[in-house]
C-alpha positions in Angstrom: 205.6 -12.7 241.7 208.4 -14.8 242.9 211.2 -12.6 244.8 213.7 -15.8 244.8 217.0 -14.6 244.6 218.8 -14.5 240.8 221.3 -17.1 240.0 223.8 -15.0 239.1 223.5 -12.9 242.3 226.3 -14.1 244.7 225.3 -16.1 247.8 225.0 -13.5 250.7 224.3 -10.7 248.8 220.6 -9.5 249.7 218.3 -8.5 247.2 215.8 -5.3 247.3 212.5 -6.6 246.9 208.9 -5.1 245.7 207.9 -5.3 249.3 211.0 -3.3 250.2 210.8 -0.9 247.4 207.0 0.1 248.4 208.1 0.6 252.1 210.7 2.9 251.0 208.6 4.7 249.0 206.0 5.5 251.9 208.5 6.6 253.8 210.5 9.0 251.4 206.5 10.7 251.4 205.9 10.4 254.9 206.0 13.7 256.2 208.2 14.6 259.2 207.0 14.9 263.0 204.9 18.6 263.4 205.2 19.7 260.0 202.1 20.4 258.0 200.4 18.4 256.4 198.9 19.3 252.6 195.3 17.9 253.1 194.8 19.4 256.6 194.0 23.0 255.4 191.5 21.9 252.9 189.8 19.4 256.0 189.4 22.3 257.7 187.5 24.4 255.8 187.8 27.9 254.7 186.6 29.0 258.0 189.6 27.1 260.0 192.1 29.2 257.7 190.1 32.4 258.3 189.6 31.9 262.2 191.6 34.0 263.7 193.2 36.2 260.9 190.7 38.9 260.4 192.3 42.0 262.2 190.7 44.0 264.2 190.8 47.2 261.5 189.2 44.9 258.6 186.3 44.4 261.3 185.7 47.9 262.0 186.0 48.6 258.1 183.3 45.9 257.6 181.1 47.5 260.4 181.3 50.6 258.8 180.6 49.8 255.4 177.6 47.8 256.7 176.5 50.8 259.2 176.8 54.5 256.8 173.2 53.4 255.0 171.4 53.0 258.1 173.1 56.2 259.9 172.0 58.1 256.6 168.4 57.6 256.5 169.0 58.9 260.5 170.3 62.0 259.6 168.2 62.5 257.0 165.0 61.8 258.8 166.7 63.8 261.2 167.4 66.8 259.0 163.8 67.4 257.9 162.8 66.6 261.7 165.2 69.6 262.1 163.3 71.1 259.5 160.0 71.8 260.4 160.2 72.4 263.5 163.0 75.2 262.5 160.4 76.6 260.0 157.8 76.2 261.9 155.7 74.6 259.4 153.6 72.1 262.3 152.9 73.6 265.6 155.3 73.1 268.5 153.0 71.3 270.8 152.7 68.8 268.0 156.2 68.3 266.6 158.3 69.9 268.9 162.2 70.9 267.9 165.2 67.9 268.6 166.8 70.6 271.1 163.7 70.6 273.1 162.9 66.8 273.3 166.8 67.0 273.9 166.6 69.6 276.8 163.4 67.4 278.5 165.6 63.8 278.5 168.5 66.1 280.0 165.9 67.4 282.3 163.8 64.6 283.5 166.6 61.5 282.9 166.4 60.5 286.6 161.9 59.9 285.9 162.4 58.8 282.5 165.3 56.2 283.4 163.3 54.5 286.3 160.3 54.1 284.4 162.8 52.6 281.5 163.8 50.3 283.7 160.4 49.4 284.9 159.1 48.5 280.8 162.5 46.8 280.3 162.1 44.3 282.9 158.5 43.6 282.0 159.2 43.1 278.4 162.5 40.8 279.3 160.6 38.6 281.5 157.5 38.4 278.9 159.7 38.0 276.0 161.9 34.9 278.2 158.4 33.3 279.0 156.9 33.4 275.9 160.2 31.7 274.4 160.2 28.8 277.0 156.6 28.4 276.5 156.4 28.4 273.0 159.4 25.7 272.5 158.1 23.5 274.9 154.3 24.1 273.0 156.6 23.8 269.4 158.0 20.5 271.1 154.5 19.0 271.9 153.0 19.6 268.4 155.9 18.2 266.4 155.8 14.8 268.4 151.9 14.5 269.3 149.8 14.7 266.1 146.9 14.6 268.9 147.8 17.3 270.4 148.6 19.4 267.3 145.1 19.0 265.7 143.9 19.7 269.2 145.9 22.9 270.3 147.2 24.6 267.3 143.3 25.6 265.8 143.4 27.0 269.7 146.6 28.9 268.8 145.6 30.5 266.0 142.3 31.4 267.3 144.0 33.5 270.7 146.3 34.8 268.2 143.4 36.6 266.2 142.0 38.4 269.0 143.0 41.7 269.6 145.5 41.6 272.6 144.4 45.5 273.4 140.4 44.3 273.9 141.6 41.7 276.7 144.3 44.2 278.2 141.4 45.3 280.9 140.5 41.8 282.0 144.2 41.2 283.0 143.6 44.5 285.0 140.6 43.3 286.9 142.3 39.5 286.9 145.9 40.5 287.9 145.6 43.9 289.5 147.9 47.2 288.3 150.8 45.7 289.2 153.8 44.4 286.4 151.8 40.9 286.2 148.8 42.4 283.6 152.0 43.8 281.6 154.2 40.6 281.7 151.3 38.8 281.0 150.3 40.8 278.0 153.9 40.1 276.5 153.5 36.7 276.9 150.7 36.4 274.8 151.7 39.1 272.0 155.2 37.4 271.2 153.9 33.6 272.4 152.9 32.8 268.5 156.0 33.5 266.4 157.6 31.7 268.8 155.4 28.9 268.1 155.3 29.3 264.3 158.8 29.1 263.9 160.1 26.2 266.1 157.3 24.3 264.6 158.6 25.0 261.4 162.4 24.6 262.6 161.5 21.3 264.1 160.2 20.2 261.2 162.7 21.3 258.8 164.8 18.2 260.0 166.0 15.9 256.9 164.0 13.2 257.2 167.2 11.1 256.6 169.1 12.3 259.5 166.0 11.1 261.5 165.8 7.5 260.2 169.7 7.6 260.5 169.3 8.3 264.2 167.0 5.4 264.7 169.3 3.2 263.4 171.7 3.9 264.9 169.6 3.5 268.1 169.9 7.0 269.6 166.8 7.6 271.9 164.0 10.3 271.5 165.3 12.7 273.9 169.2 11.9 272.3 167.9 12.6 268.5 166.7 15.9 269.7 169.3 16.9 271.8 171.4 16.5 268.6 169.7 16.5 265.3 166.4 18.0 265.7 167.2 21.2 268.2 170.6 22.7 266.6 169.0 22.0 262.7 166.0 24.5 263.9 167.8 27.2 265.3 168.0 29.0 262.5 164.1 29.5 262.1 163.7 29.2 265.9 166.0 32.4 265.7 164.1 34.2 263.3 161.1 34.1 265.4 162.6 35.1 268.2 163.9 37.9 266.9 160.5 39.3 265.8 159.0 38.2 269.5 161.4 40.6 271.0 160.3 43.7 269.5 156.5 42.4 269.9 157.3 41.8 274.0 158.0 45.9 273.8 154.5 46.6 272.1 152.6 43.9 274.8 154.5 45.5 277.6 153.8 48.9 276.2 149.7 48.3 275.8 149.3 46.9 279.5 151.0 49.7 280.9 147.7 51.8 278.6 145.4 50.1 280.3 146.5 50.3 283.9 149.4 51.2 285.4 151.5 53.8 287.3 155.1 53.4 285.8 156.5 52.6 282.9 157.1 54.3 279.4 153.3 53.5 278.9 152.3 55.4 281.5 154.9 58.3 280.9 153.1 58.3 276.9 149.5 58.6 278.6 150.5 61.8 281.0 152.9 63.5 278.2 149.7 63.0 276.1 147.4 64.3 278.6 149.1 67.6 278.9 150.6 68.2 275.4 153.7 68.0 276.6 155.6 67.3 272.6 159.2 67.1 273.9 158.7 64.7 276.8 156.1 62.4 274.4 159.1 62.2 271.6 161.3 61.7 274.3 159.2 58.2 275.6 158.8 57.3 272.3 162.5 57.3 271.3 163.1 55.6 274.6 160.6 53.2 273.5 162.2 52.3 270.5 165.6 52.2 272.0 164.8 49.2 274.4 163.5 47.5 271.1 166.9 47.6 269.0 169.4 47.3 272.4 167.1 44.0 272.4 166.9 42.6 268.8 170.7 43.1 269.1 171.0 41.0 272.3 168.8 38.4 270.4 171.1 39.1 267.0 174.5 38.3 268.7 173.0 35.3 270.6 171.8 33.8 267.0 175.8 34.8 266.4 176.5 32.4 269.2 174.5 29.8 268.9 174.8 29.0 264.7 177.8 30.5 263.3 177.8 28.0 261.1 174.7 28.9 259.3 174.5 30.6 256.2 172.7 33.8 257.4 175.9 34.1 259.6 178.4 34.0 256.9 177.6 38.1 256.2 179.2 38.6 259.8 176.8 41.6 260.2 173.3 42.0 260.6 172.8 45.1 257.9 175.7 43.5 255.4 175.1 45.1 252.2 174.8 42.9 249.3 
């Protein structure tokens, strides 16, 4: 287009040309320093306009709503609990009354808290070995074909074997100390470990993998960034389930041979019928199994809020 001035225009007067018109237009739309932008909110996401904004009364609502199912199955296991040992309808020295396993925690809290401690550090250190040991084995049959033909048959053959028959070999091998027990853990919650990074690592989109190579990113860089985060969510799932397995492995040992631990407590409250202390060590028991899967719950939290399992923001959200 030729933006020559008209003929009829005077000399000296300028002229507004297309050029000039455009430039004007991108500035009448250009929006002013610090003010929002339209586009920004929908970049974001719906979770950069949410962060932030849930009060803290909308949280405890939600915790609520998600907890009242849960706490009534409690109470109403509880209630027949309550029951039968009110109407005598089993035997006391089988299913003794809540006040009386109550009264024996009250009682004996000092015993039953140090051998707590004792099966809590033996399943945290079994349950942290067998997750290092079991990504670093997840690791080495992903990238070695070799050594997955050759190992994993290996696997699943230990993982058959009843954990309890070897229990007194780790005795006679290891002694009565916490090793047999830690060990024990190990090997009970080693194979979801396994399972589930081997799935996670595999779970990658192929894509994003030849993307990486392109792009020249290294081995070690690709899984560093593509491979590791993407299986997290499955790497998660089996840890979860180790946790509460570590308790059982930890549990069994102490069976076989020990002199502490809730194990050990079980055998002697066993021994002499003694109801309210065995209910005692058995809800003890199952306390140092939830406290854990929580810990393992809020580091999955942590660690992928951006999955899709995470957008319930509770681990019991009802549907």
């Amino acid at each position: 287009m030729n933006d020559a001035p008209s003929p009829d225009v005077p000399p000296g007067t300028r002229t507004t040309t297309m050029e000039d018109r455009t430039m004007t237009t991108a500035q009448d739309v250009r929006p002013a320093p610090g003010a929002a932008r339209p586009h920004d909110a929908a970049a974001r996401g719906p979770r950069a306009r949410d962060r932030g904004t849930t009060p803290l009364g909308a949280r405890l609502v939600a915790l609520a709503a998600a907890s009242w199912r849960p706490a009534l199955v409690l109470l109403a296991l509880f209630g027949v609990w309550w029951f039968v040992a009110w109407r005598e309808l089993v035997p006391a020295y089988l299913v003794p009354s809540p006040g009386a396993v109550w009264d024996t925690m009250v009682a004996d809290w000092a015993m039953l808290l140090e051998h707590t401690w004792v099966t809590t550090m033996e399943t945290v250190v079994g349950f942290v070995l067998a997750a290092v040991i079991g990504v670093a084995t997840a690791v080495v049959l992903v990238y070695s074909p070799t050594a997955e033909k050759s190992l994993y048959p290996l696997i699943l053959f230990a993982q058959v074997i009843p954990k309890i028959a070897i229990a007194p070999i780790l005795v006679v091998w290891f002694g009565f100390g916490a090793t047999p027990k830690i060990v024990l853990a190990v090997l009970i919650a080693f194979f979801p470990v396994v399972v589930s990074a081997v799935a996670g690592l595999r779970s990658i989109d192929p894509e994003l993998l030849e993307m990486s190579a392109t792009m020249g990113a290294s081995r070690w860089r690709t899984f560093r960034k593509i491979r590791f985060p993407g299986s997290l969510p499955q790497l998660m799932s089996g840890l979860k389930v180790a946790v509460t397995l570590a308790v059982v492995g930890a549990v069994v040992g102490e069976f076989v041979g020990a002199d502490r631990g809730l194990g050990y407590v079980l055998l002697l409250a066993s021994g002499n019928l003694d109801a309210p202390l065995l209910f005692a060590d058995l809800i003890l028991m199952s306390l140092i199994g939830v406290v854990l899967f929580l810990l393992v719950e809020l580091l999955e939290r942590l660690l992928i809020p951006w999955h899709a399992s995470r957008r319930g923001n509770l681990v019991l959200a009802a549907s």
